[in-house]
C-alpha positions as CSV (number, residue, x, y, z in Angstrom):
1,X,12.0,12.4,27.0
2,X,10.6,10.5,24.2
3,X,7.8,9.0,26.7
4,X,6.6,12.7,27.3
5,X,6.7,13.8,23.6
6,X,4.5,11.0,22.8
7,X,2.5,12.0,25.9
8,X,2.3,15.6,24.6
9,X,1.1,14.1,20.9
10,X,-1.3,11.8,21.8
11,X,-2.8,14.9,24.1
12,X,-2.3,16.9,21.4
13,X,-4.4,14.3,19.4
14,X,-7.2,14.1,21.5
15,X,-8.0,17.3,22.4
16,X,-8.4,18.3,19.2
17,X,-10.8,15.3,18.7
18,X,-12.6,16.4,21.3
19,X,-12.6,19.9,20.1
20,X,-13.3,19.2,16.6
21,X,-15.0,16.4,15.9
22,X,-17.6,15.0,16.4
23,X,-18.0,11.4,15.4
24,X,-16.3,9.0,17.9
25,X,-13.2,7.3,16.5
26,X,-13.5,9.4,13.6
27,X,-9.5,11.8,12.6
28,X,-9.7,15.3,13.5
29,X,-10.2,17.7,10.1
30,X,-7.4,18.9,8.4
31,X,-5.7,22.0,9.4
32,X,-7.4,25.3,7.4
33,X,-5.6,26.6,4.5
34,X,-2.4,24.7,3.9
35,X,-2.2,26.5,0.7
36,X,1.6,27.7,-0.3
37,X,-0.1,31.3,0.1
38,X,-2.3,31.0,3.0
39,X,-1.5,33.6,5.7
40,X,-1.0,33.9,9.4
41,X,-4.2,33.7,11.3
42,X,-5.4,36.9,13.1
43,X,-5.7,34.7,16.6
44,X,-2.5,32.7,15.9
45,X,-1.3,31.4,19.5
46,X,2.6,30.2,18.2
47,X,3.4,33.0,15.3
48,X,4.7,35.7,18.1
49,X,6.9,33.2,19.5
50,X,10.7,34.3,18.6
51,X,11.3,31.1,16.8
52,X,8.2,31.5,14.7
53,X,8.4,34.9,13.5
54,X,11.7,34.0,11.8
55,X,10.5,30.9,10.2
56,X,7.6,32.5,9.1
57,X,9.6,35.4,7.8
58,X,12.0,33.1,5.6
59,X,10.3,30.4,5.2
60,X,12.9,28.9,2.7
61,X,15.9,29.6,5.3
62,X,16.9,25.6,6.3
63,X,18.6,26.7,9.4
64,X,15.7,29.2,10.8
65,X,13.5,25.9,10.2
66,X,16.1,23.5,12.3
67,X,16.5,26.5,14.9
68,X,12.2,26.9,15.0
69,X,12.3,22.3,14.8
70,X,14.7,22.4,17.7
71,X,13.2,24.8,20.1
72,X,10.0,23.4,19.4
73,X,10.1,19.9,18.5
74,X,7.4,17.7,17.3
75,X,4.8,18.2,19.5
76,X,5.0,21.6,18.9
77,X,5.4,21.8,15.6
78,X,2.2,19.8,15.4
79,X,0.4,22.4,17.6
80,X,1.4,24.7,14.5
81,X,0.6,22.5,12.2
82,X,-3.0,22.0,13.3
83,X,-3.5,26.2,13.6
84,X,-3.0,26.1,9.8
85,X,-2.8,28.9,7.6
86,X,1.1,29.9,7.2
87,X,1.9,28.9,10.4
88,X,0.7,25.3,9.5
89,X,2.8,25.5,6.2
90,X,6.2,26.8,8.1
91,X,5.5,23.5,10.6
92,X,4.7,21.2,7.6
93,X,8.5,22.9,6.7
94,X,10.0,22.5,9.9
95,X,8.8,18.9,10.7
96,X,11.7,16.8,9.1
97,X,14.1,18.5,11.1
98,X,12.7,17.7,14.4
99,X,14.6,15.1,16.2
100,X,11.4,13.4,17.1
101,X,9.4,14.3,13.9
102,X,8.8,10.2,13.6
103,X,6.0,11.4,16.4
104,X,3.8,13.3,13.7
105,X,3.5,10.6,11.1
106,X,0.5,9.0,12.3
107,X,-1.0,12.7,12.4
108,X,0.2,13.8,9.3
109,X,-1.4,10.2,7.4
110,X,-5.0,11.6,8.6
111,X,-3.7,15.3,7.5
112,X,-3.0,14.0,3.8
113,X,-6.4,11.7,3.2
114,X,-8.3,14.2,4.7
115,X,-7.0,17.4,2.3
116,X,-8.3,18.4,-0.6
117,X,-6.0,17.9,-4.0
118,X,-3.8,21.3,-3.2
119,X,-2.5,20.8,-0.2
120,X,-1.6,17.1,-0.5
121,X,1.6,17.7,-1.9
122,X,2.8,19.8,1.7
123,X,1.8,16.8,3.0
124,X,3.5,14.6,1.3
125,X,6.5,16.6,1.1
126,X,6.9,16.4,5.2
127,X,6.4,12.6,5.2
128,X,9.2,12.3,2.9
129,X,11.6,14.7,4.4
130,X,10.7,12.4,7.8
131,X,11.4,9.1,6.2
132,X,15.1,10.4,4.7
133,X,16.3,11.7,8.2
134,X,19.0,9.1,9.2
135,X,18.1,6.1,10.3
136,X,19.4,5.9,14.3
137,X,20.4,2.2,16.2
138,X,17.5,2.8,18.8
139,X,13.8,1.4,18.3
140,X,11.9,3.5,16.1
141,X,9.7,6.0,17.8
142,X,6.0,5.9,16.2
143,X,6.2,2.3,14.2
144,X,1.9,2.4,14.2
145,X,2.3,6.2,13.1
146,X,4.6,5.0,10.6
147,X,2.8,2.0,9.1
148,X,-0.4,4.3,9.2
149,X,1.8,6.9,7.2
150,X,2.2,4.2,4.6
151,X,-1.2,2.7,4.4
152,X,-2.5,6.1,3.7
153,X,0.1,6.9,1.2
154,X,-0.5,3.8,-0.9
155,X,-4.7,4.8,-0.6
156,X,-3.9,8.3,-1.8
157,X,-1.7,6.8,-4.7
158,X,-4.3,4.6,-5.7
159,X,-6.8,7.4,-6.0
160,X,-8.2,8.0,-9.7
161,X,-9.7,11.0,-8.7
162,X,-6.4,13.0,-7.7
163,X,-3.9,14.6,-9.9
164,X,-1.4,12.1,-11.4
165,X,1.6,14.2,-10.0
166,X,-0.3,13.7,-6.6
167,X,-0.4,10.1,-7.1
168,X,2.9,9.6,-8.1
169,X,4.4,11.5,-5.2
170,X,2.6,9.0,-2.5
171,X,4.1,6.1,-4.7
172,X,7.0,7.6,-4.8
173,X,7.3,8.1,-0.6
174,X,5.6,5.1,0.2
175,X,8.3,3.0,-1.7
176,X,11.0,5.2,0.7
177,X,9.3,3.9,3.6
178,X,8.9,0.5,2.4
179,X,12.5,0.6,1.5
180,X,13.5,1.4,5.4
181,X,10.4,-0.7,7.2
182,X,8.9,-3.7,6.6
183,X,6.3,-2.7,4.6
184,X,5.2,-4.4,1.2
185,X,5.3,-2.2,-1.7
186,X,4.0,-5.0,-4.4
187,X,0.4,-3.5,-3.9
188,X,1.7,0.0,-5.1
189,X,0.5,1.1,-8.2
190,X,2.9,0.9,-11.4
191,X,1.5,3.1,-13.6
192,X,4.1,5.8,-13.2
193,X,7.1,3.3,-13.1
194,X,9.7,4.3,-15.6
């Protein structure tokens, strides 16, 4: 099972490499529009599914995000995710409660240096719901995806040119995943410490 959800994401990964971009080795763009506001797409592929159109209609509802998480999982979600708009928003949502959502850290790490200022903060929100589900006794699932999570949380945090409640947000998740890997935190920035 977890062999063929990290199948489905690395598919998932390239294609929409191959679809979208055009420098080799280079991330895929960010989803459109991960603004709190955006709206659904006019060609959405996922927002008529069952489970979709009742995330999408409560967005705030926790268990209509687990129930839309369950039936669709990570790779799913991140199919979402990358259609952006509110559809990407409800999977940013939906992510942490995904029994494999470990699967779209390394996705979401390109996703948050490659957004502009306002939509940083979904992102960032989704790594950190990830990083507090419980930690389980079997191997993790992602560890690169992880560890690129981090790396890209302690750039964004060390970036003058964002907001400071930006900035403090990616010290603030970087130091939760340093606190359950072995990552070193000593590089983070300070500056917000209190």
């Amino acid at each position: 099972m977890r062999a063929t959800v990290a199948l489905a994401v690395a598919l998932l990964t390239v294609v929409a490499g191959c679809k979208q971009d055009p420098k080799p080795g280079a991330a895929p763009p960010p989803p459109a529009n991960l603004t709190p506001d955006a709206a659904v797409a006019a060609d959405s592929g996922v927002a008529e599914r069952a489970a979709w159109k009742d995330a999408l209609a409560e967005p705030d509802d926790a268990l209509l995000l687990a129930r839309l998480a369950e039936a669709e999982g990570a790779a799913g979600l991140l199919v979402g995710l990358e259609e952006g708009g509110a559809v990407g928003n409800v999977a940013l949502l939906a992510l942490p409660y995904a029994d494999d959502a470990e699967h779209a850290m390394g996705r979401l790490a390109e996703i948050l240096e490659a957004s502009p200022p306002e939509s940083m903060a979904l992102v960032i929100d989704a790594m950190e719901g990830i990083t507090l589900r419980p930690l389980t006794q079997t191997e993790p699932a992602d560890p690169l995806g992880v560890h690129r999570a981090f790396d890209a949380l302690a750039r964004t945090s060390s970036r003058k040119d964002l907001p400071a409640h930006v900035r403090a947000r990616a010290v603030s998740v970087a130091r939760l995943l340093a606190s359950r890997r072995p990552f070193d935190a000593r590089a983070l920035p300070t500056e917000f410490d209190r």
